[in-house]
C-alpha positions in Angstrom: 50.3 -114.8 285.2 49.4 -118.0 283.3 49.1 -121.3 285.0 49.7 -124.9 284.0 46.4 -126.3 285.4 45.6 -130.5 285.4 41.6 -130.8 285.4 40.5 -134.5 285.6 37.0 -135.4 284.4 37.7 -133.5 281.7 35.9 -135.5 279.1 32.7 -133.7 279.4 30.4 -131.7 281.7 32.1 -129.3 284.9 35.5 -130.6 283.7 35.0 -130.2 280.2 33.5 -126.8 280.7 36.2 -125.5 283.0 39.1 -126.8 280.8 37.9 -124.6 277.9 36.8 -121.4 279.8 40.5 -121.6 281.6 42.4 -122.2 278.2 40.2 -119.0 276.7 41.5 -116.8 279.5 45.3 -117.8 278.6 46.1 -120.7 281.1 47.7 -123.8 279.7 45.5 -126.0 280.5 46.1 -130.1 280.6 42.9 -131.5 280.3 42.4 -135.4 281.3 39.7 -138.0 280.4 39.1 -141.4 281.4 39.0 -142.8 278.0 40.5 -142.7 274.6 37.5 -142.2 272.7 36.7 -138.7 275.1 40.5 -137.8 274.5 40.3 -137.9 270.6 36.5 -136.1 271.2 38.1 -133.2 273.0 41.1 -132.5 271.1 39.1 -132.6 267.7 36.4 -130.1 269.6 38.9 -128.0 271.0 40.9 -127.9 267.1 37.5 -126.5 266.3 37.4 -123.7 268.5 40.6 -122.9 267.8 41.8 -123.7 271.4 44.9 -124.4 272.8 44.2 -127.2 274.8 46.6 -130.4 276.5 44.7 -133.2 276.0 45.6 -136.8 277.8 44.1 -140.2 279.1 44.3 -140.0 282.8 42.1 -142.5 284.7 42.8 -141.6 288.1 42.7 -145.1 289.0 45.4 -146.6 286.8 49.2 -145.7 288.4 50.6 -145.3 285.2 48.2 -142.8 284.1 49.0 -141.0 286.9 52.6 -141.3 286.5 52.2 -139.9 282.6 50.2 -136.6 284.4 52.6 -136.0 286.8 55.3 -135.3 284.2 53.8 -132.1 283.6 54.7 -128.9 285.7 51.6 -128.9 287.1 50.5 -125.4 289.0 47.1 -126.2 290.0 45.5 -129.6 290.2 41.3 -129.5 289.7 40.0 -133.0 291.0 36.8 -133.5 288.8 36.7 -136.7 287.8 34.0 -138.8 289.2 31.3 -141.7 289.1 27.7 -141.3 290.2 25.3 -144.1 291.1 21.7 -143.9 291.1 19.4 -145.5 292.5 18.5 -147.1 296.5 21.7 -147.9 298.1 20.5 -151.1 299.4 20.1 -152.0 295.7 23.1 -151.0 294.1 25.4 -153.9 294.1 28.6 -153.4 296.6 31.3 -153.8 293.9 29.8 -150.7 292.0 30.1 -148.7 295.4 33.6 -150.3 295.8 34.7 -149.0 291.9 33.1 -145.6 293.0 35.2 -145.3 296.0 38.1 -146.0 294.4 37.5 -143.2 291.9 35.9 -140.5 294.0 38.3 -141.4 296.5 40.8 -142.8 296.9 42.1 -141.8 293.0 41.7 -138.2 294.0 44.0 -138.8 297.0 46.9 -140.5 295.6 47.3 -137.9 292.5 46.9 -135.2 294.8 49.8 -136.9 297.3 52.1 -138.1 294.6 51.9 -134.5 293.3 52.4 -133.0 296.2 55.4 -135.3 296.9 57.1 -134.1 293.9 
């Protein structure tokens, strides 16, 4: 049975990956990028391969992004999205650690609860 599945990070790498393999098999598949540029990027590739593929800005951050995502009927929810930072901790200046928390985070957790609220 097909699924409606929300991957975030879709915009490339693991999320991009996954959203394509899962809309091959027959799921509909609502993939979500950060920004617009990755949006327009993904539906153009995924036009290409003939692919029928959901394609919307979601930063997980941003409330009314999340809002928008949330009006799907969503089955399965695939928290991807991410930020990585390099380098020695003691050298990587707080606020970056702060914006990566909030992404890898804290993000994550409020989609997940206001879809599980619904």
């Amino acid at each position: 049975m097909s699924k409606t599945i929300l991957i975030t990070g879709a915009g490339h790498g693991f999320g991009k990956g996954t959203a394509f393999g899962l809309a091959r098999a027959g799921h509909k598949v609502i993939a979500a990028a950060q920004i617009w540029p990755q949006v327009w990027d993904l539906r153009t590739e995924a036009k290409e391969q003939a692919l029928e593929l959901e394609v919307i800005k979601l930063d997980i951050r941003d409330e009314i992004d999340r809002q928008h995502a949330l009006t799907y009927d969503i089955d399965i929810l695939v928290n991807n999205a991410g930020i990585m930072e390099s380098g020695a901790m003691a050298e990587i200046p707080m606020e970056r650690v702060r914006e990566s928390f909030e992404t890898n985070v804290f993000g994550h957790l409020e989609l997940t609860r206001d879809l599980c609220a619904r």
